[in-house]
Structures are given as C-alpha cells and as structure tokens.
N, C-alpha and C positions, 0 to 999 in steps of 0.2 A: 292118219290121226296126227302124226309127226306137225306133216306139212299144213293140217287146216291150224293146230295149234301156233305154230312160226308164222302165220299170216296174222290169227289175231293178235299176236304180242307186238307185231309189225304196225297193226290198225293203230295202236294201243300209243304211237309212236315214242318211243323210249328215251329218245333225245330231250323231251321237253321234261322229262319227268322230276332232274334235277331244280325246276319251279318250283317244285311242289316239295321238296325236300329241304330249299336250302332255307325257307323261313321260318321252318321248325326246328333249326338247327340254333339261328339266328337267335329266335323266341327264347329259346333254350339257356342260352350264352348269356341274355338280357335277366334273365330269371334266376340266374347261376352268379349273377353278379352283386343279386340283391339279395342272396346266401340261401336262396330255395332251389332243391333239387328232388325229382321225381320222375323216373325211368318209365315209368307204366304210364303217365297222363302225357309222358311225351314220345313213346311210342306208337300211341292211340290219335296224339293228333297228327303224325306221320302217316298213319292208315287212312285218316280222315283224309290229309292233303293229298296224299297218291289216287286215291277211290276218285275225289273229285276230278284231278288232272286228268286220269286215265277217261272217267266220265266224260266231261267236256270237250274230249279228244272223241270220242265216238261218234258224242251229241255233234262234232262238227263236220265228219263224216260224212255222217247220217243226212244234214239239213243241206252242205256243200251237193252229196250225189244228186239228191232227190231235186236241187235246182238246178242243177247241169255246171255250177260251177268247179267245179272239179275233174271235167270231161279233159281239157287239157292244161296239164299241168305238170313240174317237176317235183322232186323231191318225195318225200314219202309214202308210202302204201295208201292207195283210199282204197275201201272196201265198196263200196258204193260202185263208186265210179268205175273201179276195175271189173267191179262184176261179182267180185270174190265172194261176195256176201251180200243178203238180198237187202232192202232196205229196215224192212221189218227188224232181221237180225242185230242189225248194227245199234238201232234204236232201243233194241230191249238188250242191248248189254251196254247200255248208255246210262239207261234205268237202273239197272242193276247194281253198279258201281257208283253211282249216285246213293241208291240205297245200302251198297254199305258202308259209305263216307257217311250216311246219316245212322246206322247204328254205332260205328265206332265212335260217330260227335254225343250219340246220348248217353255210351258211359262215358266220357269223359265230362258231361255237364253232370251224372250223378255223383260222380268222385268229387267236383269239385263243388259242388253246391249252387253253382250259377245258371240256374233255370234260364233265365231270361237271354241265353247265352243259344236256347234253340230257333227262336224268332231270327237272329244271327244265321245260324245253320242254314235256316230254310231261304235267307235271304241269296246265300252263297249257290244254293242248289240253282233256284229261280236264273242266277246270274251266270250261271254256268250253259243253262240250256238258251237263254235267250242273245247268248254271244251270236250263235248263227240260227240258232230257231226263231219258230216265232216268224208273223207275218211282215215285223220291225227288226230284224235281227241287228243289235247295236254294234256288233263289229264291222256292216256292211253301212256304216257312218261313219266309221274313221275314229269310232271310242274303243277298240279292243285296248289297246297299249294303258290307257289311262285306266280302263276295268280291271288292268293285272295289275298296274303298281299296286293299286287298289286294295284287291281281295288277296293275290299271292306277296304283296310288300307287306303295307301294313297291318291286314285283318289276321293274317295267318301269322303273324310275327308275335304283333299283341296281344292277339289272342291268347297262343301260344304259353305267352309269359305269365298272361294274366291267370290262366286255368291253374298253372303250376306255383306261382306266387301269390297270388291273390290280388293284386293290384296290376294298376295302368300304372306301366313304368314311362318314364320321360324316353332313356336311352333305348325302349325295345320300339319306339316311334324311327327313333332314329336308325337302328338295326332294319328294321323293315325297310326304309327308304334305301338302304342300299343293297338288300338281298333285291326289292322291289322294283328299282333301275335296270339291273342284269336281267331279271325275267321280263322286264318291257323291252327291253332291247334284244331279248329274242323272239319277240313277236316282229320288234321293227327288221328284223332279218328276215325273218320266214315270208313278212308281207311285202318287203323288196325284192325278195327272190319274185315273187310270182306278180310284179307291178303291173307289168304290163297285161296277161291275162286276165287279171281281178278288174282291170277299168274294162276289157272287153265284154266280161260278163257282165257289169254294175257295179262288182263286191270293191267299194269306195274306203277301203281302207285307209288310216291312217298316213302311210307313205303315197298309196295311190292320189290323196289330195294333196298332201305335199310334193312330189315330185321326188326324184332320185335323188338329186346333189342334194335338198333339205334333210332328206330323210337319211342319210351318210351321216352328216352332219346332228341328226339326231342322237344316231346310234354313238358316235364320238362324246355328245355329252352325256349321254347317259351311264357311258363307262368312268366319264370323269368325277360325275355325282354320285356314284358307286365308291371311287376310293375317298372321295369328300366325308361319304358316311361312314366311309371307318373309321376315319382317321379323327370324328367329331365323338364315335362311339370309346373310343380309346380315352379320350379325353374326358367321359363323363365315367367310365370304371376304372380301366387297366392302360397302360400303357402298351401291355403284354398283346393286349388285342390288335396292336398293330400287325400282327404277324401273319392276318387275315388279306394286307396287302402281299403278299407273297402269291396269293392264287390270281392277284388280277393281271401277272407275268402271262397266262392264256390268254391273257388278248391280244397279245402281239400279233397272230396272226391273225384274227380275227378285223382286228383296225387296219392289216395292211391291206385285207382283202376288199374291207369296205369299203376305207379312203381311198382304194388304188383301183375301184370302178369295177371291181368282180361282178358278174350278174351271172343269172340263172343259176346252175347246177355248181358253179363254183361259191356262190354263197350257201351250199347246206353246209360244208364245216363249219360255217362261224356260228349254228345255231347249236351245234354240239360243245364248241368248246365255249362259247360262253356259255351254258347251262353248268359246264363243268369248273368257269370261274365262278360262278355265284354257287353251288353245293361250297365249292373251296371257300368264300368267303366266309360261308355262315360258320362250316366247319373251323378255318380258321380263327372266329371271332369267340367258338367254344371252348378251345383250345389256349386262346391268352386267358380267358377267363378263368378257366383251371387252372392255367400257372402259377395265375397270381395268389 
C-alpha cells in the first residue's frame, strides 16, 4: 500500500507543483495591497490550482503513455510508460483531480458572487487536458510554455485577486507576469531536457522548434522578466515587495547549468529549483506587502 501510494505522489510529480502555488500567493499579495484579505477564498483557490496542476500532470501521463512518447525518456516517474499503472487508471485520476479543482472553483465562485467566473473554470479544465490530449494536443506544437504564462501567470494570479477583492487590479497583471515567467521557464527546462527524444517521437515542443542554444537563451530571459516584474510590482504598491527578489538568488544554479550546456538528467535540478524560486517569489511579493 506504502509503495502503490509513493508512486502515485511520484506520477503526481511534485516538483512542478510550486506552479500551481506560487500565483495564488502572488494574487494574494496583489489583493492584500488594495487592503482585501480573505484566508478561505485563498485557500480554496490554492486547492483549485494544486487539483488542476496535479490534474494535468496525470492527463499528461496518460496521453504521453498511451502514444509511446514517454517509452524513452529521463526524469520523472510515468505511470504509463513504466507500466506502474494501467492507462485507464491514470486517466480517471486525471478526472478526478480535475473534478475537485472544479468543486473547490464553485465554492469559491459562490463566496464570491462572480458566476461568470465558472465559464473561466471550465475553460482551464478543457486547457489542461488538451495540453497533451486530444487528437491536436497543443503542447505537441510548440504552445505549452505560452498556455502556462497563460492560465498559471496571469489567469490564476488575477483571478486570484479578483475573487478576494473584487476587482481586476493593474499590479496582479503584473504579479502574474512574473510568478508566470518562472513557471514557463519550467516548462522550457523540462522540454529541453528531453529535446532530442520529443523531435524523435514528433512531440514539437516549444524548445524542440527552437533548438538548444535559443531555448537557453529563452530560459535566461524569462528569469530576467521575472525580476523586471517585481521590481515594476514594487513600484506600483510597496517598495517592501522588492524583498521577493531575494528568492530569484535560486537561480544561480539553475542559469549556470543552463547557460553552461547541462542536458539530460543534469537539467532535472533546475526544474526544481526554479519552481522553488517562483513559490519564493510570490511568497516574497506577500510578504513586502504585509510589511508595508
């Protein structure tokens, strides 16, 4: 029981799940800065961003096994592929975790009165399984990275703020764009790890069309437009919120390992510790905000 439990928190892969945490922190900060605070609708969209994360991590499992792209590959547990788990399974606890990012999103649309706020939800679900499902799976075009600034930068940031304030703030745009950098640039590590595999199978990711040296180079600006966006967020609340650049010190080794031509199994650090600069981020960015 032990061991089937350790594999699926494995499938589940734990690493990325600071994605899904650090723009509700972020939202948070954004909403804390325009003097609303609320523990309950920002726990609830914390459950909702983990459920989806954990979700989309299954749903990519799932869609990865069943088309053989994941037969050879580094880094984290597939279920699928390994065998662990049959397809079926992986898929209906893909669903499931879907569905309960979609009940914690309907109390949080009841608490907050913004109905229109489920049409949203249902768009995130849809977006989540058609990353690698689906007969068009859009991340096997080279749109993953753009889908996550996307739904885990700005949707889950603004949102965030908005369910707990009540309005579209300027600054939780811009909180987003920088929790939302870090989690694209964990995508553009995980997809440069596996470059060369993903163009043998077809899976045309992002870096796979760009090539190596571009996509290094991506991941460099994307950490640079990360501290841009703190430091433009500091400027529209607190000064206190620069303090949020103190977590982007994680990427030191991270840029050394990138710019200095690490591949395969040497780039799974950098998808951990940047995940662990952007939670730092947002945390950070909630953190000057309560200072001030």
């Amino acid at each position: 029981m032990k061991d089937t439990l350790s594999i699926w928190l494995a499938g589940a892969r734990p690493r990325t799940l600071p994605a899904a945490i650090a723009p509700i922190l972020a939202g948070a900060a954004s909403a804390a800065a325009a003097g609303s605070i609320d523990l309950l609708i920002t726990a609830l969209c914390a459950v909702v961003a983990l459920a989806l994360q954990v979700g989309v991590n299954y749903a990519n499992d799932y869609s990865d096994g069943v088309r053989g792209t994941d037969d050879d590959r580094v880094g984290p547990i597939r279920l699928v592929a390994s065998g662990l788990a049959s397809a079926t399974a992986v898929k209906r606890a893909a669903f499931l975790s879907f569905g309960v990012g979609a009940v914690a999103g309907l109390v949080v649309v009841a608490l907050s009165g913004l109905w229109w706020l489920l049409a949203l939800g249902a768009v995130c679900i849809l977006a989540a399984w058609f990353y690698t499902g689906g007969r068009h799976p859009y991340g096997y075009l080279g749109f993953g990275e753009a889908m996550v600034l996307i739904f885990f930068g700005f949707v889950a940031t603004v949102g965030t703020a908005l369910v707990i304030s009540g309005s579209v703030l300027a600054h939780a745009w811009v909180a987003g764009l920088g929790v939302g950098a870090l989690a694209s640039g964990i995508l553009v590590a995980n997809n440069l790890r596996d470059i060369d595999t993903d163009r043998v199978s077809g899976k045309m990711t992002l870096p796979a069309r760009l090539g190596d040296r571009r996509s290094r180079l991506l991941y460099l600006g994307l950490c640079i437009v990360a501290a841009g966006a703190v430091v433009a967020f500091a400027a529209m609340t607190t000064w206190f919120a620069l303090i949020a650049l103190l977590s982007l010190g994680l990427l030191v080794d991270p840029l050394r390992r990138v710019l200095g031509g690490a591949k395969g199994p040497r780039l799974i650090p950098v998808i951990a510790s940047t995940g662990f600069a952007e939670i730092g981020l947002g945390l950070g960015l909630l953190v000057g905000v309560w200072l001030a």
